[in-house]
N, C-alpha and C positions, 0 to 999 in steps of 0.2 A: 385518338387511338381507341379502337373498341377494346371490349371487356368480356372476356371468357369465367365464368365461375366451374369450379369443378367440384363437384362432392366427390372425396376420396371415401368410399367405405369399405377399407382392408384395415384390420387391425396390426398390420405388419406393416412398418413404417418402409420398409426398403425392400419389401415382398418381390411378386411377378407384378402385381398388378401397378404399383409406382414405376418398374423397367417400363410398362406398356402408356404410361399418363408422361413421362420422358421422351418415348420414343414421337408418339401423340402432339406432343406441345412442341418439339424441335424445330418444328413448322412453322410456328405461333407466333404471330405477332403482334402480340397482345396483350396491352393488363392482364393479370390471370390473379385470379381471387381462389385458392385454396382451402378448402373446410373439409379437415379428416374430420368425418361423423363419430369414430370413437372416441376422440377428444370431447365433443360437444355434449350441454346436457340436451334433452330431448325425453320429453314424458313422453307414455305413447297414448294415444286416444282412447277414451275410457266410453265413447259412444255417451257423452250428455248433449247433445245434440244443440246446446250453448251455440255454438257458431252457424247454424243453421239460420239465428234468428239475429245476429249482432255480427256475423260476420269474420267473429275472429275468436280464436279459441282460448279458454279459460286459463291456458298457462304461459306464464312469463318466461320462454327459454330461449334457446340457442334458435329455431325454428325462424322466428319474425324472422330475425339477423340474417338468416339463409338465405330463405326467401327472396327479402328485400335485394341483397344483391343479386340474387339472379333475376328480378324483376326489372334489375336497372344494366345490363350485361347483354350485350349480343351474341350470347355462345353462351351453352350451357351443356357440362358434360358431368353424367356419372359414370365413374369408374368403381368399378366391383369386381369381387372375389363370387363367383357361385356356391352359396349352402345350402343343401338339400331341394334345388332345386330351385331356388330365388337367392335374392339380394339378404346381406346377413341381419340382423336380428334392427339394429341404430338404424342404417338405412333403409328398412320398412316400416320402423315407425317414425321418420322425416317424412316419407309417402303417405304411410296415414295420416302423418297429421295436415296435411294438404286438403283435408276434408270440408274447411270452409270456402274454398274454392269449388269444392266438387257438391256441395247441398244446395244452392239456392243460385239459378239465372243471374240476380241482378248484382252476385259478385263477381263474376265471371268481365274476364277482359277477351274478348272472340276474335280480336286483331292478332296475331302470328308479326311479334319484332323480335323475336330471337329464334339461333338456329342451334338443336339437341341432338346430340351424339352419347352414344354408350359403349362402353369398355368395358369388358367382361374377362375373367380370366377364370379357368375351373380346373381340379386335379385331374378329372378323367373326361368323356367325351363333351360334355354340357348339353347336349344334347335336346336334351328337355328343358333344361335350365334356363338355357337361352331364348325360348318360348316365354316362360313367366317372367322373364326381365324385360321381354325387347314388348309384353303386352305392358307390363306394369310402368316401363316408362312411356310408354306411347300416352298413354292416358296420364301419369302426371305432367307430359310435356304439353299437350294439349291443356292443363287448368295453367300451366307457367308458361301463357302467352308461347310456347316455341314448337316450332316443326320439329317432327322425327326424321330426321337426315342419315342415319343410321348407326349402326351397332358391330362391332367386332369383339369377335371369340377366339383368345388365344386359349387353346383346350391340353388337356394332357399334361398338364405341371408337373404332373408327379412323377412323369420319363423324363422332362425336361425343365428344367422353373429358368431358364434362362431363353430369350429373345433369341435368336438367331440369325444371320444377315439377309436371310429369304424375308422371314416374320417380321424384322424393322424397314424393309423396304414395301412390304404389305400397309403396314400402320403406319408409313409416311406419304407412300400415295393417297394414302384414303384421309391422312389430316389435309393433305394438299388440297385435294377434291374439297373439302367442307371448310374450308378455310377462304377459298375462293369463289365460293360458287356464291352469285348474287340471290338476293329474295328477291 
């Protein structure tokens, strides 16, 4: 059976954006490995450039642990809340610290075995938001061996914070489509 990892970063355990990673998974037939990032610890990168030269960075957290299961997972989705414009404060610093992937060639794995999906939910249009998520995973799905398969934006929470039966047949097509679709 494959293995889906999902980074949940909403600090809101039963939010919009857990309705939209339900709606998302109802498809799934999968392992599914869950890590709310506010739970987790996670330093954020203080730029010593340590992992540049060894590969791995100077703090022992929750981070490997992440990682490591979505290194070993065929699906890999973040789901997020939009804050000001990007992913909230935990969830940018799990991205930064992705930095020894992203400093030095010879850590780098260039082979694409796993397939990345994003989930986005924001109070008002996302607009723009949606731009620095759907950049900022493209390039950590790129150092975490996975293609960008795509990204959905349930927007305007703040008229609505409930899914609707237009909006979960949106988000069930589209786990369908990435759920199925061969590499």
């Amino acid at each position: 059976m494959p293995t889906l990892t999902l980074i949940n970063a909403s600090p809101r355990k039963n939010g919009t954006t857990k309705q939209l990673i339900d709606t998302f998974l109802s498809v799934c037939d999968c392992e599914v490995i869950i890590h709310n990032i506010y739970d987790k610890k996670i330093a954020p990168c203080i730029g010593c450039d340590s992992c540049s030269e060894t590969g791995k960075c100077i703090y022992n957290d929750d981070e490997d642990m992440i990682v490591k299961d979505i290194l070993s997972s065929e699906f890999v989705i973040f789901a997020s809340p939009i804050y000001c414009y990007s992913f909230p404060a935990p969830m940018k610093a799990f991205l930064d610290r992705l930095q020894p992937y992203y400093s030095d060639e010879k850590y780098k794995n260039p082979a694409v075995s796993r397939k990345g999906f994003v989930l986005a939910t924001c109070g008002k249009s996302g607009k723009f938001g949606i731009d620095v998520i759907e950049k900022q995973s493209r390039i950590a799905f790129i150092e975490l061996s996975a293609s960008f398969d795509g990204i959905y934006l349930f927007s305007e929470t703040d008229k609505c914070s409930a899914l609707q039966t237009d909006e979960k047949c949106k988000v069930i097509s589209l786990a369908k489509e990435f759920f199925n679709q061969a590499f």
